[in-house]
N, C-alpha and C positions, 0 to 999 in steps of 0.2 A: 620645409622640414617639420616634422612631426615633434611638438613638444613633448619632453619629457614628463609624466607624471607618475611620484613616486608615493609605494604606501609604505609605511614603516610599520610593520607590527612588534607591540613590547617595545615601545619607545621611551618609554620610564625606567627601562633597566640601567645596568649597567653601561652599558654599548649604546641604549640604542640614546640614550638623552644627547650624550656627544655626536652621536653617529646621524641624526637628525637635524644637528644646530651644524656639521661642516656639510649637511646635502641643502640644507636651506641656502647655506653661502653661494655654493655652486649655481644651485637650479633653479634658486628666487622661492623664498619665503612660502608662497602661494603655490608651489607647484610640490609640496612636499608633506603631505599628509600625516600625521602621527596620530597613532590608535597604541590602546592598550585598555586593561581592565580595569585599573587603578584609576586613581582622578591623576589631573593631569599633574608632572615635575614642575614644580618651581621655576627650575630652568627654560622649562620650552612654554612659557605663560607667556602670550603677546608674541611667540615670536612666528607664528604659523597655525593651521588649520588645525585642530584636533578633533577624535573620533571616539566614544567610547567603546572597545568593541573586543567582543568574546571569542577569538579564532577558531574556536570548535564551534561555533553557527556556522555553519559551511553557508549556506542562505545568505544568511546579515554580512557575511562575508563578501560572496558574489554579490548582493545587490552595489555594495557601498565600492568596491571595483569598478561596474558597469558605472555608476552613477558619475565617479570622478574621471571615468575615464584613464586609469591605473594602466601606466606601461610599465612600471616596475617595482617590484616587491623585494622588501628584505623584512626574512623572518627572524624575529629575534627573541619569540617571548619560547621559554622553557622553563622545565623542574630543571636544578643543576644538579651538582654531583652529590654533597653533603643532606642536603633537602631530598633529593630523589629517594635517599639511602629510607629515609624514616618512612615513607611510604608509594614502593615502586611503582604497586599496577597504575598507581594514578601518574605518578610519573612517566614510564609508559604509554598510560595514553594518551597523555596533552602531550608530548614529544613529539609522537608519531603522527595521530591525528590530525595538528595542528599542518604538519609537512605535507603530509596526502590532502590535506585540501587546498594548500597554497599551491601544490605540484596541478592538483586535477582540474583547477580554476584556472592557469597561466596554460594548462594546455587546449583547454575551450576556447578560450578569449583572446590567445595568440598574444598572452603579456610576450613583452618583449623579452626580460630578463627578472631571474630571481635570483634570491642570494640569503640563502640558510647556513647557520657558521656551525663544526664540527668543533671538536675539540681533541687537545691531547687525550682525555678521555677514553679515548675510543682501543688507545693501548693498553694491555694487561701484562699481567709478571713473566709472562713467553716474549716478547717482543724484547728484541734487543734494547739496554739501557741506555749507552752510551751513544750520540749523535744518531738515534733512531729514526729507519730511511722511509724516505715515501712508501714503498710497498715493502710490506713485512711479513709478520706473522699477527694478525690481529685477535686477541681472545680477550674481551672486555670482562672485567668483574664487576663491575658494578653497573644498575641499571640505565643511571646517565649514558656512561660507557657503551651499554648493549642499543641504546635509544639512538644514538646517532652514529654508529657503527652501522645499523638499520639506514638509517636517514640517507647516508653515503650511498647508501647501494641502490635507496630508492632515484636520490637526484643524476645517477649516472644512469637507470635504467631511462626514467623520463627522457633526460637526454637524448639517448641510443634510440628507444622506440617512438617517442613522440617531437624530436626537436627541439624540446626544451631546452631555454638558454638558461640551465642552473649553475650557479659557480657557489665556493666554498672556500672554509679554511679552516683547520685546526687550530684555533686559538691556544695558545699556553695559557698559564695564568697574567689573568691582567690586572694591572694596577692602575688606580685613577684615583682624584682628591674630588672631580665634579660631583659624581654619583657613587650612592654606598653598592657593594659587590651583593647575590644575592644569592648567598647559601651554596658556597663552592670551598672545596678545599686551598684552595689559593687564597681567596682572602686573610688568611693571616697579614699577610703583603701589604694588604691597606690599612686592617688595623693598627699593626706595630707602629704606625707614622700615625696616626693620632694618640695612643696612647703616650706613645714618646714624647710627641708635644704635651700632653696636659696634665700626666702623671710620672712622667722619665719613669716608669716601668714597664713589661709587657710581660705577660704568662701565653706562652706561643704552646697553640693546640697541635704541633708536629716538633719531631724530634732537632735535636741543634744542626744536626749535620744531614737532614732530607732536602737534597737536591730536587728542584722543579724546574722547567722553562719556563721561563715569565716575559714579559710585555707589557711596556707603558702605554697604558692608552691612547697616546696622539700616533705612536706608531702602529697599534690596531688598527683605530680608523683609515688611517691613509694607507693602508694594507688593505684594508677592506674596498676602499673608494679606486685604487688603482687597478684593484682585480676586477672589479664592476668595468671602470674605463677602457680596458685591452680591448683590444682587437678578439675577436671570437676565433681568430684563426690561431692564436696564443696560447688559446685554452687547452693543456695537452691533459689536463687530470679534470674526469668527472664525477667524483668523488668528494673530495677535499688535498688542494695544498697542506702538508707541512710548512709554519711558520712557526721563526724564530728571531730569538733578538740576544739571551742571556737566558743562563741559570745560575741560579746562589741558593746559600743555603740561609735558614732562619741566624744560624750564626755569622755568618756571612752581613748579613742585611744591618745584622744588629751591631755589627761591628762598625759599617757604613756612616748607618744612623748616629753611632757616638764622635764623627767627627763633625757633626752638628748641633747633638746634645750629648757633651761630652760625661754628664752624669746619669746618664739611660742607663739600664741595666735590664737582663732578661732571662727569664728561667719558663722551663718546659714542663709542661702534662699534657703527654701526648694521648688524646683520645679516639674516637671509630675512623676519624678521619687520615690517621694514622698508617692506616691498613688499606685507604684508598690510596694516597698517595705515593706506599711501598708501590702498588702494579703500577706507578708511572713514568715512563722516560727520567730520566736526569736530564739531558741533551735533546734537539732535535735536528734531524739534517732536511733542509728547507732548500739545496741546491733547486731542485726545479723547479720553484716559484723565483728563485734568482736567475734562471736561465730565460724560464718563459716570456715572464712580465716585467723583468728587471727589479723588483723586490729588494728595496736597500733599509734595514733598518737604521735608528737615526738615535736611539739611547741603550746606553750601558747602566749599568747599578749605580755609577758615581752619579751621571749625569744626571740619571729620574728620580735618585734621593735629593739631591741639591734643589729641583724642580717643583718637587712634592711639599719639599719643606718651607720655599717661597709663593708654595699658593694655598696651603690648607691653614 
C-alpha cells in the first residue's frame, strides 16, 4: 500500500498549526510536511519536516511536491475577511492563485486528494439568515466572500472535468487558545477570553446581539480530518459542506465567560467589520455533512468556554 504523504500549506495559521500536529499523530511525524511563508510556529519546532515556501511559485511549488513525493495537499494559507477588506486585488489574488496552482499541480501529478477550506463567507445579505441550507442563494460582499465563492466553483469544476479528488468546508468562525486567529471577523471569539483573563474587560468590535456560527477548534479539525478520511463514494458536494456546531451572540459569550470570571464586563464599538458580519448567516444547516460522512459536532458555548479558560 502506497504511503501517505501530506503537504500542508499556511501551517502557521490558525488551522493549520493544529491541523498539522493531529495529521502528524495519524500519519507519523515524517510523513507530514509543513510549509508556509513565515518562520516556523513554536508549536510545530521538532515536531516534523518544515518548508519555507511561497504558494504563488507555482515552480518551487511543484518541484517540492515531485521531490517528497506529495499524495495529499491541504490548502490553508489566505487574505481572510477583515484583512481582505483593507486591500482586495491582492486578496484576490493570493486566494485564487494560490487554489489554481494547487488544483493544476494535483491534476498533473495524479495527488490523490486535496482539501481547501471555504467559509461562511461566501454568504451575503440575500441568503437566507436562519439555519442557512447547503444550496441557496449565494451573493458574497466582501472580497474573502467573492474569493472563495470562486474557489467552490473552481474545486467542483476540477473535479467534474479532471477527477480531482478536492473536498471542502465552510468553516464558521473558529475559536482556538493554540494559535492567534488571522484577521477575520470572528476573532472577537478568541480575544474576549484573553482579555477576560488578564484585564476582566473587553471592547467587542460587533454589536452585543450579532449572531455568527462559530466552532471550536478540536471540532474543526476532526471535521476536517474525517472529510479527508470518507469514502470518495460519500462525497455528494463538490463545492464545500456546510458546517456547524453553535451560534451566540458577543452578549451571549460574555455572559458565559462571567460564570468564570464573574467580574468581566463588556462594552461595544462596532466597526467595518460590523457591515461584514451583518451579510452573514446567524445559523447554519449542515444536514448533508451529517448524512454523508456522519459529521457530529462535540462542543457547545458552555463546554469550549469552560475549555478555553482551562488552557489559555
Amino acid at each position: 500500500m502506497k504511503k501517505d504523504k501530506i503537504l500542508v500549506i499556511g501551517a502557521c495559521g490558525q488551522i493549520g498549526v493544529e491541523l498539522t500536529l493531529a495529521l502528524r499523530k495519524m500519519y507519523g511525524d515524517a510523513n507530514v510536511v509543513a510549509s508556509d511563508l513565515r518562520e516556523e510556529h513554536e508549536l510545530l519546532k521538532g515536531t516534523g519536516p518544515y518548508v519555507s515556501l511561497d504558494v504563488m511559485n507555482k515552480e518551487m511549488l511543484h518541484v517540492l511536491i515531485i521531490r517528497h513525493n506529495i499524495t495529499q495537499v491541504y490548502l490553508l494559507a489566505a487574505i481572510l475577511s477583515a484583512t481582505g477588506e483593507k486591500n482586495p486585488l491582492l486578496a484576490w489574488h493570493i486566494n485564487m492563485q494560490s487554489l489554481l496552482n494547487v488544483l493544476d499541480i494535483a491534476k498533473e501529478e495524479n495527488i490523490d486528494k486535496v482539501y481547501w477550506p471555504s467559509s461562511i463567507a461566501v454568504f451575503g445579505p440575500n441568503s437566507p439568515m436562519q439555519d442557512t441550507p447547503q444550496h441557496t442563494i449565494i451573493e458574497p460582499t466582501t472580497i474573502y466572500g467573492i474569493s472563495k465563492f470562486a474557489g467552490e466553483r473552481w474545486c467542483e469544476y476540477y473535479n467534474h472535468r479532471y477527477g480531482v479528488d478536492v473536498r471542502s468546508l465552510r468553516y464558521p468562525g473558529l475559536i482556538s487558545y493554540k494559535s492567534a486567529p488571522g484577521g477575520g471577523t470572528t476573532d472577537y471569539a478568541v480575544e474576549i477570553f484573553h482579555e477576560a483573563k488578564e484585564h476582566k474587560q473587553y471592547t467587542c468590535f460587533l454589536s452585543e446581539n450579532t449572531y455568527l456560527p462559530m466552532m471550536y477548534m478540536p471540532d474543526a479539525i476532526r471535521a476536517t480530518i474525517e472529510l479527508m478520511e470518507a469514502d470518495a463514494s460519500k462525497i455528494s458536494v463538490r463545492s464545500a459542506y456546510n458546517l456547524s456546531s453553535m451560534s451566540f451572540s458577543p452578549k451571549e459569550i460574555a455572559a458565559e465567560i462571567k460564570k468564570h470570571v464573574p467580574e468581566f464586563t463588556i462594552s461595544y464599538e462596532p466597526d467595518y467589520r460590523q457591515q461584514i458580519a451583518d451579510g452573514w448567516p446567524n445559523s447554519m444547516d449542515d444536514s448533508l455533512a451529517r448524512a454523508d460522512w456522519g459529521w457530529k459536532h462535540e462542543y457547545d458555548l458552555a463546554k469550549m468556554t469552560a475549555d478555553m479558560f482551562k488552557n489559555i
